[in-house]
C-alpha positions in Angstrom: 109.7 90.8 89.3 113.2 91.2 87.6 114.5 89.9 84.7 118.6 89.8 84.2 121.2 89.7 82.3 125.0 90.2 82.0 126.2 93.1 83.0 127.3 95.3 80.3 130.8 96.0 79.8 130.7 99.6 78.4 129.6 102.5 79.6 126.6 104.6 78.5 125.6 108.2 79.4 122.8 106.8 81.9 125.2 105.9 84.3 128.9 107.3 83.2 127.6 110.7 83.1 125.5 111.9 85.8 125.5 115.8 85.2 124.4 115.5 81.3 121.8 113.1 82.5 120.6 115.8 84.9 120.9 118.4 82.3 118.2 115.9 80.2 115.5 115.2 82.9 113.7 118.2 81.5 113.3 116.7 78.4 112.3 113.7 79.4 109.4 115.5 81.5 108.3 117.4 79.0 108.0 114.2 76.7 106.6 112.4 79.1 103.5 114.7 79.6 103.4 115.4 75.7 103.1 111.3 75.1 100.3 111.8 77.9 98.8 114.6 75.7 98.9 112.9 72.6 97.2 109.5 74.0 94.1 112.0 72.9 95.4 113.1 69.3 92.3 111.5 66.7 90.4 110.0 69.3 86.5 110.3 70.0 85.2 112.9 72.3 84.1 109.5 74.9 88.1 109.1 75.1 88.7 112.8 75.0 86.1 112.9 78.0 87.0 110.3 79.9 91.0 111.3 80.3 90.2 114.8 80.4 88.0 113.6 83.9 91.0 111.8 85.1 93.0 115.3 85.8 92.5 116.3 89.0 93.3 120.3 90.3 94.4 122.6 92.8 93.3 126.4 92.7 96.7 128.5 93.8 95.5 131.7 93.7 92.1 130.6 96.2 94.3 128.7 98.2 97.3 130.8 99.0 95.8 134.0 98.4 97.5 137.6 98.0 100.6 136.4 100.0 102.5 135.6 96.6 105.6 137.0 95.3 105.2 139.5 92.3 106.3 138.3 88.3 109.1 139.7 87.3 109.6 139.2 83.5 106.0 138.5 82.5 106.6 136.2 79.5 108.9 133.7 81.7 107.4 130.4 83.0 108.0 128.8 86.7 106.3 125.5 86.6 106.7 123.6 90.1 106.7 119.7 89.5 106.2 117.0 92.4 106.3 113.6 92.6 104.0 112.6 95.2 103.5 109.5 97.4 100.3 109.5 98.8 99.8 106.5 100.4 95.6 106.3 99.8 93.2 105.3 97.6 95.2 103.3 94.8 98.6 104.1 96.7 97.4 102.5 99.8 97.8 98.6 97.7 101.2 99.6 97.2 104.3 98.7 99.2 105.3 101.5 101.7 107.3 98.9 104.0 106.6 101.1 107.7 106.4 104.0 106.0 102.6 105.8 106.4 100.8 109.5 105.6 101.5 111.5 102.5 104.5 113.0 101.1 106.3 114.5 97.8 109.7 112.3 97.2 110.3 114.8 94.5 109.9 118.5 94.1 111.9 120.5 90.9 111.2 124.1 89.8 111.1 124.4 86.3 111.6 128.2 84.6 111.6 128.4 80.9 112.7 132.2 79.9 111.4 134.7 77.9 111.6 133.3 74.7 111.1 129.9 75.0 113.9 128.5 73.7 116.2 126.8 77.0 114.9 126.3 80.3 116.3 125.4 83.6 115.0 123.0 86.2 116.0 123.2 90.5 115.6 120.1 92.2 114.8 120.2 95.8 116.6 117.8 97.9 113.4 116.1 100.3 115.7 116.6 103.4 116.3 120.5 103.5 115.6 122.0 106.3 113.1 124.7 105.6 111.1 127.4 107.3 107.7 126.9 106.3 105.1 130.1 105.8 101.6 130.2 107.2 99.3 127.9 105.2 96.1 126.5 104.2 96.0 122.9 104.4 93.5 120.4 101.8 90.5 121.7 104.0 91.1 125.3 104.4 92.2 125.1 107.7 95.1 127.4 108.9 98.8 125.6 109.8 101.2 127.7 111.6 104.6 128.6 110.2 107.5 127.1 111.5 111.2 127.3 111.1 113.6 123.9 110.8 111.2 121.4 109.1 112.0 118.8 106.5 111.0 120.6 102.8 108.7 116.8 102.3 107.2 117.1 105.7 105.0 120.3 104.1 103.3 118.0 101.8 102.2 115.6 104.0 100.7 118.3 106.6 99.3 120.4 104.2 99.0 119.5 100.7 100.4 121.0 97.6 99.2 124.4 97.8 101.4 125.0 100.6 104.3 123.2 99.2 103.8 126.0 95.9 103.5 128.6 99.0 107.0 127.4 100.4 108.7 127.5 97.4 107.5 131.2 96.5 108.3 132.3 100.2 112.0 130.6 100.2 112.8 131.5 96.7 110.9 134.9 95.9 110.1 133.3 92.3 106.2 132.9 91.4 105.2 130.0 90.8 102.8 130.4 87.4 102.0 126.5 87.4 102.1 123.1 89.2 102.0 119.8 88.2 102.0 116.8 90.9 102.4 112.9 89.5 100.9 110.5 92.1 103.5 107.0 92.1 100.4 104.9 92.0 100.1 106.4 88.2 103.4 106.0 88.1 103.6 102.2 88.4 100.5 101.9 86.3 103.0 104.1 83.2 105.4 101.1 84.2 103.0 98.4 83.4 101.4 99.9 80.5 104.7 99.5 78.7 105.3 96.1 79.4 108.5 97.5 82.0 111.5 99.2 82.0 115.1 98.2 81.2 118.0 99.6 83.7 120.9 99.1 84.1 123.3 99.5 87.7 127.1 99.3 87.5 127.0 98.6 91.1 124.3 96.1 92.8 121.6 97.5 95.4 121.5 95.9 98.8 118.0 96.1 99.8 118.5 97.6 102.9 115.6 98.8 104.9 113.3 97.1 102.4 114.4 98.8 99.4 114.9 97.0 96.0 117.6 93.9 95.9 119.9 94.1 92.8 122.5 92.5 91.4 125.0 94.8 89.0 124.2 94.6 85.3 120.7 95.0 83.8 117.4 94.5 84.2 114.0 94.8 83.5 111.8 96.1 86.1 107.7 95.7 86.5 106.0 98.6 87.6 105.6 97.6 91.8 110.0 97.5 91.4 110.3 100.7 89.9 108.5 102.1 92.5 111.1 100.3 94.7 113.8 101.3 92.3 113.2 105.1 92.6 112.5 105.1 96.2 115.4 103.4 96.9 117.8 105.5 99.1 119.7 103.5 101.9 121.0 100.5 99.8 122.9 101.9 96.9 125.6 104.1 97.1 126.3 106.8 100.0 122.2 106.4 101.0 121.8 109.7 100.8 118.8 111.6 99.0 121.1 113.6 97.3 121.7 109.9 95.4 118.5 108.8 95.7 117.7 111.8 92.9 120.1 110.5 90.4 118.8 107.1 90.5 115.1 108.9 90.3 117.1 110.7 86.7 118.2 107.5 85.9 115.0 105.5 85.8 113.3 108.3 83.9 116.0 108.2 80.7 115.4 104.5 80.6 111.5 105.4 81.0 111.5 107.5 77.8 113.8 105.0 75.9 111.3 102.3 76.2 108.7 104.7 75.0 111.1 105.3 72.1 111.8 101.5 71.4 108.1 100.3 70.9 107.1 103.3 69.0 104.0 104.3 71.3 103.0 107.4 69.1 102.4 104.5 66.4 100.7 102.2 68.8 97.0 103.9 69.6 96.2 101.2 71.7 98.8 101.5 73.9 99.2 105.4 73.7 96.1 105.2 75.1 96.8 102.7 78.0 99.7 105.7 78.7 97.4 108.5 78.5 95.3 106.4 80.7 97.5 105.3 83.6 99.3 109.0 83.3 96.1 111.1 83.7 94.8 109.4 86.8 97.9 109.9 88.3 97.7 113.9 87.4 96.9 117.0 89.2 97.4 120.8 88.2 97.1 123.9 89.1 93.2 125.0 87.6 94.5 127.0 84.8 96.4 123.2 83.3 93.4 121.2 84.9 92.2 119.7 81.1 94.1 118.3 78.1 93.2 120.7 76.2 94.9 123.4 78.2 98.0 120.9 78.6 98.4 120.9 75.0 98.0 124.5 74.4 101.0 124.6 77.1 103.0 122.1 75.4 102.8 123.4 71.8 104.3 127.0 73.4 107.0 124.7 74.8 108.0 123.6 71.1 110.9 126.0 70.6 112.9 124.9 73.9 116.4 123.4 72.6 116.9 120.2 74.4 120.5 120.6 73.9 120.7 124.2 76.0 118.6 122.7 79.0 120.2 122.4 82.3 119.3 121.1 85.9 120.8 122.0 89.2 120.1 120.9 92.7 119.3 123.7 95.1 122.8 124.0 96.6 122.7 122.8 100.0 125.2 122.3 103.3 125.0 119.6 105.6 123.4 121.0 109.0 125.6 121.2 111.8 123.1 119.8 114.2 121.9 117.1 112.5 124.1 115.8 109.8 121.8 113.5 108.4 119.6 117.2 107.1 120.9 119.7 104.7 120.1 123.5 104.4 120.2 125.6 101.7 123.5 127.2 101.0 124.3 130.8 101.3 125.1 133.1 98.9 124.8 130.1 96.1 121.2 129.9 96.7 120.0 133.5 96.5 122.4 133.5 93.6 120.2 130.9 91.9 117.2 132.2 92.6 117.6 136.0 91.8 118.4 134.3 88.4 115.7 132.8 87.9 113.6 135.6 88.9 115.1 138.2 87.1 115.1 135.5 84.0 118.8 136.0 83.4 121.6 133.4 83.6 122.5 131.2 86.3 126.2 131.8 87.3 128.5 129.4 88.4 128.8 130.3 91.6 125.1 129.4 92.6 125.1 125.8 91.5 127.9 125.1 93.9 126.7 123.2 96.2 128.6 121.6 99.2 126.9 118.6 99.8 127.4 116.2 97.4 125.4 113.4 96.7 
């Protein structure tokens, strides 16, 4: 459901500037899971215990084995985050129009430097066209590598493990942790805070059953801000190059609201967050409790918000199928021999030729 209002005649930085809201949505993640963390903050150990329970885990090293890129700069972090869309258990209530299976709508590797005090965060566009390495899948079973598959489709064929194994085999970085948020969690975030504000400065056409807007504002419920992020065909190019700054978008307005009803004052409803966010959780083995989540956020403290920056993997349109990208060369090993090497990213590897 959708409440709305005029549209609003000036612009703000949610929508007018696209690359600094990029360069925020670290921020707003790392709030995000410290709000999550903090749901626990003075509470009894039945509380402590019961959220701690909702965190579920993946074990990399068991699950991927020896066939991992080495660590460079031992005090630098790579954190792989995905935003997963399951389609069981609570997922399966949820809307998926004819959409069925499992799949991550949102992958971004996170490193934070030596140091600790900026970090940088690659977002993976869904449709690249990847070669995927030899995996394990969610029952130990072996899946083949295979070259020119969509970067989502690993997911949905062989879980997360393989995903962090794809990203270490395409980018030579180790991955040191992972964090997966299920959209089922997601939605229940949403309606824990009553909803969330946005606002378009061009309407959405619900094409292909995506969500119908109107340009202006409005306040969306947590079933239509799973709409609103999945939206890709009926608001601007329909490409998931756009469909990742709408995803941005709805994540500034996300921590504003937490902002505007003051939730760290609010037990009960921090712990309707920590609630909703926990079941909706899963980590690598060494995060899997919120006690180890803490311990990683506090270490985060001294990261400037102001020095953060995010990039999209630079990507080309393929010239087979133009509806696919691949991943841009020399831009991309640019990017990631940064990262690896924990130096600077230079200009030249954040170029990336398709636009969204």
């Amino acid at each position: 459901m959708t409440e709305t209002h005029a549209p609003e005649t000036h612009a703000t930085d949610t929508h007018a500037r696209p690359r600094r809201r990029r360069r925020r949505i670290l921020r707003i993640t790392l709030l995000l899971v410290a709000v999550l963390i903090l749901g626990a903050a003075g509470a009894g150990w039945w509380t402590y215990s019961h959220l701690n329970g909702n965190i579920d885990s993946v074990d990399l090293d068991q699950a991927i084995g020896d066939n991992r890129p080495a660590k460079v700069v031992a005090n630098a972090q790579n954190i792989l985050v995905l935003g997963s869309d399951s389609r069981a258990g609570a997922n399966g209530d949820l809307d998926h129009g004819s959409v069925s299976g499992a799949r991550s709508d949102t992958a971004m590797l996170v490193h934070i430097p030596e140091g600790r005090a900026r970090a940088t965060a690659v977002s993976i566009p869904r449709d690249t066209l990847i070669t995927r390495p030899e995996c394990k899948d969610r029952d130990g079973k072996a899946v083949p590598s295979a070259k020119r598959v969509m970067f989502n489709s690993v997911y949905s064929l062989a879980g997360p493990a393989c995903v962090v194994n794809t990203v270490e085999q395409m980018s030579g970085v180790r991955v040191d942790h992972f964090v997966e948020v299920d959209f089922a969690g997601f939605k229940g975030l949403v309606d824990a805070l009553g909803g969330v504000t946005v606002t378009l400065d061009k309407p959405m056409s619900g094409a292909k059953g995506g969500l119908k807007l109107d340009a202006g504002t409005h306040r969306l419920n947590g079933a239509d801000s799973l709409k609103f992020v999945r939206t890709r065909y009926g608001y601007g190019d329909g490409s998931d190059l756009g469909r990742i700054g709408l995803q941005q978008q709805f994540m500034l307005a996300m921590l504003a609201e937490i902002k505007k009803q003051d939730v760290l004052g609010n037990p009960a409803r921090l712990y309707k967050l920590a609630d909703a966010g926990t079941k909706s959780l899963t980590t690598d083995s060494d995060l899997a409790s919120l006690t180890a989540l803490s311990d990683f956020a506090q270490s985060m403290k001294g990261v400037n918000p102001e020095t953060m920056e995010t990039i999209m993997l630079p990507v080309a349109y393929d010239k087979v199928d133009p509806n696919r990208v691949v991943v841009a060369e020399p831009q991309a090993t640019q990017l990631w021999d940064a990262l690896r090497k924990d130096e600077k990213v230079p200009a030249s590897a954040k170029d990336s030729p398709a636009k969204g």
